[in-house]
C-alpha positions as MATLAB code, in Angstrom:
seq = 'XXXXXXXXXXXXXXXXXXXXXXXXXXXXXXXXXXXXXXXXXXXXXXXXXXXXXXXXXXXXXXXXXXXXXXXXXXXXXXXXXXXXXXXXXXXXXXXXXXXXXXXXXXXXXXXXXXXXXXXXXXXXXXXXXXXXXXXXXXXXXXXXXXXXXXXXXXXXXXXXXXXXXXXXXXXXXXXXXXXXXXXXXXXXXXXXXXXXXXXXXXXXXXXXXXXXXXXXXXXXXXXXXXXXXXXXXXXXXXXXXXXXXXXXXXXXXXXXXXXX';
ca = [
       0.013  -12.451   16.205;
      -3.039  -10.137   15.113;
      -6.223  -11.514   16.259;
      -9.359  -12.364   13.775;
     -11.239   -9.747   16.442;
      -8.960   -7.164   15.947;
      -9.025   -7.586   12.042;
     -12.130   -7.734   12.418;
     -12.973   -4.757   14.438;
     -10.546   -2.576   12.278;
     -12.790   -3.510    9.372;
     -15.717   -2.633   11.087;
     -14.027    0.980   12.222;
     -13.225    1.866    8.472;
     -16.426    0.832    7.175;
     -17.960    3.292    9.555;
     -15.188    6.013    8.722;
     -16.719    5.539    4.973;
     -20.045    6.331    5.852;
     -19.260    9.425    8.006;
     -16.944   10.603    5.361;
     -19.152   10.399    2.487;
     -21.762   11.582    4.791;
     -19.566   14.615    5.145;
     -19.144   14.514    1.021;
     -23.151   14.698    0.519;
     -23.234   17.918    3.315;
     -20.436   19.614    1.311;
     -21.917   18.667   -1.956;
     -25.351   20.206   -1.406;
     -23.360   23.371    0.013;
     -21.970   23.710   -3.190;
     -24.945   23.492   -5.031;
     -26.688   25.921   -2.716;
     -23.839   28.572   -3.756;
     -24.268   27.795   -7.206;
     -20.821   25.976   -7.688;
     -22.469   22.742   -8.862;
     -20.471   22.755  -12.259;
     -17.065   23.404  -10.441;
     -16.370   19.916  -11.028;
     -12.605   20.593  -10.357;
     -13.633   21.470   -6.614;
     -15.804   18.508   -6.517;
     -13.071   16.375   -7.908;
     -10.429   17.466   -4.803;
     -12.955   17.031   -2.232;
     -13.670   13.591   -3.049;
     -10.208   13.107   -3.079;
      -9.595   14.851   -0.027;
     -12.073   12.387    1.703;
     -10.580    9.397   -0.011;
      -7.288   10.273    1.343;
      -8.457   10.916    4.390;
      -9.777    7.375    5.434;
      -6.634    5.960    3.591;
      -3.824    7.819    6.473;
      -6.508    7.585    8.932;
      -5.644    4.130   10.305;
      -1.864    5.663   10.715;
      -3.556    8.994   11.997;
      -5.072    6.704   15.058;
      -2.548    4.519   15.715;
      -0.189    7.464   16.404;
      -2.790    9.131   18.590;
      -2.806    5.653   20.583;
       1.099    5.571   20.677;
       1.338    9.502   22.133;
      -1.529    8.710   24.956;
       0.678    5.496   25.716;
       3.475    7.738   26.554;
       1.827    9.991   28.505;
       1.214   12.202   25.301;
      -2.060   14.065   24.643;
      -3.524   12.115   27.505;
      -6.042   15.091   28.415;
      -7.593   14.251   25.044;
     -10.211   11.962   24.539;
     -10.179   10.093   20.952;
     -12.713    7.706   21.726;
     -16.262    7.570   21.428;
     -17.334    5.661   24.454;
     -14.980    7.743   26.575;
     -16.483   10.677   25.895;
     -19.708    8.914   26.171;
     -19.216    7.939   29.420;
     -17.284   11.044   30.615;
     -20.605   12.916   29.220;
     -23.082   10.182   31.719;
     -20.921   10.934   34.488;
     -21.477   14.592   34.795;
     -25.206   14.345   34.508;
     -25.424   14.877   30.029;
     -28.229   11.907   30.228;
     -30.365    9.713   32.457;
     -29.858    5.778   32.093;
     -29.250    3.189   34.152;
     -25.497    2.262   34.403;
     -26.338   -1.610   33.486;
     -27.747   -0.149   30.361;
     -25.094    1.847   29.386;
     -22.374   -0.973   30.005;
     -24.618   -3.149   27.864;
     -24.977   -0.295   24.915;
     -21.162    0.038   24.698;
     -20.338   -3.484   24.767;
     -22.657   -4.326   22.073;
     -20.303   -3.922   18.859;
     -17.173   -5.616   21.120;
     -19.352   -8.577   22.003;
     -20.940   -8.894   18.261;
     -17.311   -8.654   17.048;
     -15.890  -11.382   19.517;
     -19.257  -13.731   18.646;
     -18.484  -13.148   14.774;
     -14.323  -13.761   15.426;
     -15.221  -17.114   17.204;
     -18.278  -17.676   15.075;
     -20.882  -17.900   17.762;
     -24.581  -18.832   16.812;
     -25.857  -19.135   13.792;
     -26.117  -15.148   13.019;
     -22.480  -15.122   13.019;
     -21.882  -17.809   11.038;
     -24.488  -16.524    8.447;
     -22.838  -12.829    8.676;
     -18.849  -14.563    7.979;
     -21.129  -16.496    4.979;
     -22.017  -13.417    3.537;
     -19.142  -11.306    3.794;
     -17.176  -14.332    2.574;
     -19.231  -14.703   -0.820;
     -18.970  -11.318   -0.823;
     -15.691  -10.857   -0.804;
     -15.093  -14.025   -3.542;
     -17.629  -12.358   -6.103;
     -15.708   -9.241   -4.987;
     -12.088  -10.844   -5.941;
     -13.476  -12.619   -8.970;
     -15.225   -9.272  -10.603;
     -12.035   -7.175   -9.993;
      -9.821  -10.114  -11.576;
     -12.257  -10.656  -14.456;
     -12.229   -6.676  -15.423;
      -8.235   -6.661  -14.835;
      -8.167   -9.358  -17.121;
     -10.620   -7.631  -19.894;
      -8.659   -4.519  -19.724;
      -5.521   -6.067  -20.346;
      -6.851   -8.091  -23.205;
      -8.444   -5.004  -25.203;
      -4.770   -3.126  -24.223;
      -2.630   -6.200  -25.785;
      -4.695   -6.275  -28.741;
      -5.100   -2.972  -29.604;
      -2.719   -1.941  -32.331;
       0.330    0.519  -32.064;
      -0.431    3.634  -33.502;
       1.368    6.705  -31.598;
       3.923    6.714  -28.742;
       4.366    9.929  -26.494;
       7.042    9.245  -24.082;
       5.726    6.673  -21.810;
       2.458    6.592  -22.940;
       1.079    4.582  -25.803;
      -1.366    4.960  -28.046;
      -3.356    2.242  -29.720;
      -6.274    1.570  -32.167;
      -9.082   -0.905  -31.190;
     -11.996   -2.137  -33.597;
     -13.591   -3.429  -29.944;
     -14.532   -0.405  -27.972;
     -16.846    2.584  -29.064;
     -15.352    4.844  -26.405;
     -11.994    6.056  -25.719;
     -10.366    4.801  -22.009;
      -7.130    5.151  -20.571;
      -5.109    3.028  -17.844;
      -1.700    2.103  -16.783;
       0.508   -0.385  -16.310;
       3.497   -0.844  -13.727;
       5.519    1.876  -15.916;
       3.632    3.041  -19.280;
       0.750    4.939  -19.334;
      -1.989    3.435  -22.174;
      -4.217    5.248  -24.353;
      -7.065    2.975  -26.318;
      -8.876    5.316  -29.031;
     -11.562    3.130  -31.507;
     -10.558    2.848  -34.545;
     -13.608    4.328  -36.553;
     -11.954    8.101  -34.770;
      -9.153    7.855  -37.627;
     -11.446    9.546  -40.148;
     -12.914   11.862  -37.511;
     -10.066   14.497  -37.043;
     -11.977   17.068  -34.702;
     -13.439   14.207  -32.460;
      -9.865   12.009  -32.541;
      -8.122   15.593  -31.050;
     -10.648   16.258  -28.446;
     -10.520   12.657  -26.990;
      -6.460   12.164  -26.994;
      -6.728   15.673  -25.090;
      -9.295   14.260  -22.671;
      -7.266   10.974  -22.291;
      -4.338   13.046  -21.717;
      -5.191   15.316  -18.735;
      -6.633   12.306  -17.042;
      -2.966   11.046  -17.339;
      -2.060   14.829  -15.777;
      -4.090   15.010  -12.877;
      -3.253   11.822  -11.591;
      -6.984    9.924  -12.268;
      -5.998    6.802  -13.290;
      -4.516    6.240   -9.737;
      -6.929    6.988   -8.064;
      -9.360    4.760  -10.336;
      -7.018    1.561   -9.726;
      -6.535    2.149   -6.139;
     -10.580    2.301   -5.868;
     -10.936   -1.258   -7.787;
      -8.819   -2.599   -5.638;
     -10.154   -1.424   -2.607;
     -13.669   -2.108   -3.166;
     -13.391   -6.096   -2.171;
     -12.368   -4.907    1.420;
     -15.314   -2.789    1.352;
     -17.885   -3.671   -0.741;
     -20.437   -3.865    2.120;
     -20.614    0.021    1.933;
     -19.740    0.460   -2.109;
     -23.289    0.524   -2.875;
     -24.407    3.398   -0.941;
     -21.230    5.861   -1.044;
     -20.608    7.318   -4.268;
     -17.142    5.261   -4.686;
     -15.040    5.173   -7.664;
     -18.379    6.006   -9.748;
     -19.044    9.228   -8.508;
     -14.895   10.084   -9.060;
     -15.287    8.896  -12.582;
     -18.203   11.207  -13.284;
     -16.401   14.267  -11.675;
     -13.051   13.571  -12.999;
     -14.706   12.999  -16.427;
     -16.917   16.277  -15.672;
     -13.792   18.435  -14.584;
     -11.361   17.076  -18.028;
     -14.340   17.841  -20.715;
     -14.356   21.325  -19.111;
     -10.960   21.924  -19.058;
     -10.841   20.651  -22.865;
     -13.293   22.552  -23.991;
     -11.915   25.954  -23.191;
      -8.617   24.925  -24.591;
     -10.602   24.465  -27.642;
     -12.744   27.763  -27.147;
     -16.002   25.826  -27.053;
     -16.769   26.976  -23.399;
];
């Protein structure tokens, strides 16, 4: 049986993978902008997507690793960052004392095994907060789930393209798309019937979303955030994918349409 330690600690590893990732994203992002690219949205788009990926296989990516130096595979290689660390001390990279160097490296495995066993009141007050955190978490994702299915149901049938629908609603004021375990749903207000010019532009818009895969990625973001949402707030998240996948579609439309 898994222990709550190594749970735990695998949390605390892909939290961390965030932050260097995104860290990465804000490097490569201000490259971009340095070469003038900061309206290829479309590049933007595929490296956010590239990083989001990334941390996704990257459990899988590690556990292999770990298998293969089992086996007597890659063993010359050195994955891990006290290893390399203390490989570094040994041949003279940095002076310390070897007490305080033990003690630096087993800081995050001792704060992990005090949290697991809940050890003092700091860890009790840390598994309070990531526990409310999680539950408001939960509860926001379920409550949005629950709005977008409502405004779906009772929109009303207006167009069907294959497996996407396409519905009127007198509740929104801007089009949206989503999915559901097989159809694909389009939601356009209802005010857009007598606006030909702005009704075209937004089913396109809709529609390449459905193309390039966005609505995915969207979903699997929501659902991911309650296993992360200590680090939501300060890596751009599904927010910033929304804004280029948004930015990269209303480009793309526009040309079709000779505006651009």
């Amino acid at each position: 049986m898994i222990s709550i330690s190594a749970i735990l600690d695998v949390f605390i590893t892909l939290n961390i993978m965030i932050l260097v990732a995104f860290s990465g994203w804000w490097i490569c992002r201000y490259l971009l902008q340095t070469f003038g690219l900061q309206h290829a949205y479309r590049s933007h788009l595929k490296l956010l997507n590239a990083l989001f990926l990334a941390v996704l296989i990257s459990p899988a990516l590690i556990l292999t690793l770990n298998a293969l130096q089992t086996h007597g595979f890659t063993a010359h290689l050195k994955f891990n960052l006290s290893d390399q660390i203390v490989s570094h001390y040994l041949s003279g990279g940095f002076d310390m004392k070897a007490a305080d160097l033990e003690r630096l490296l087993a800081v995050r495995g001792t704060l992990t095994e005090n949290v697991a066993n809940a050890v003092g009141w700091g860890a009790s007050s840390i598994i309070a907060v990531f526990l409310l955190g999680g539950v408001i978490s939960v509860g926001r994702l379920i409550f949005s789930a629950f709005c977008l299915y409502r405004i779906v149901r009772q929109s009303h049938a207006w167009r069907k393209l294959g497996r996407v629908k396409i519905g009127l609603s007198d509740r929104i004021l801007v089009p949206f798309s989503t999915r559901g375990l097989r159809n694909y749903y389009i939601v356009i207000p209802s005010h857009m019937l007598g606006q030909k010019d702005e009704m075209k532009v937004s089913l396109a818009h809709e529609l390449q979303h459905l193309r390039q895969g966005d609505i995915e990625w969207e979903i699997l973001l929501e659902v991911l955030k309650p296993i992360f949402f200590g680090t939501q707030h300060i890596t751009p998240g599904s927010g910033k994918l929304i804004i280029c996948a948004n930015s990269a579609v209303t480009a793309k439309c526009l040309k079709k349409v000779g505006l651009i």
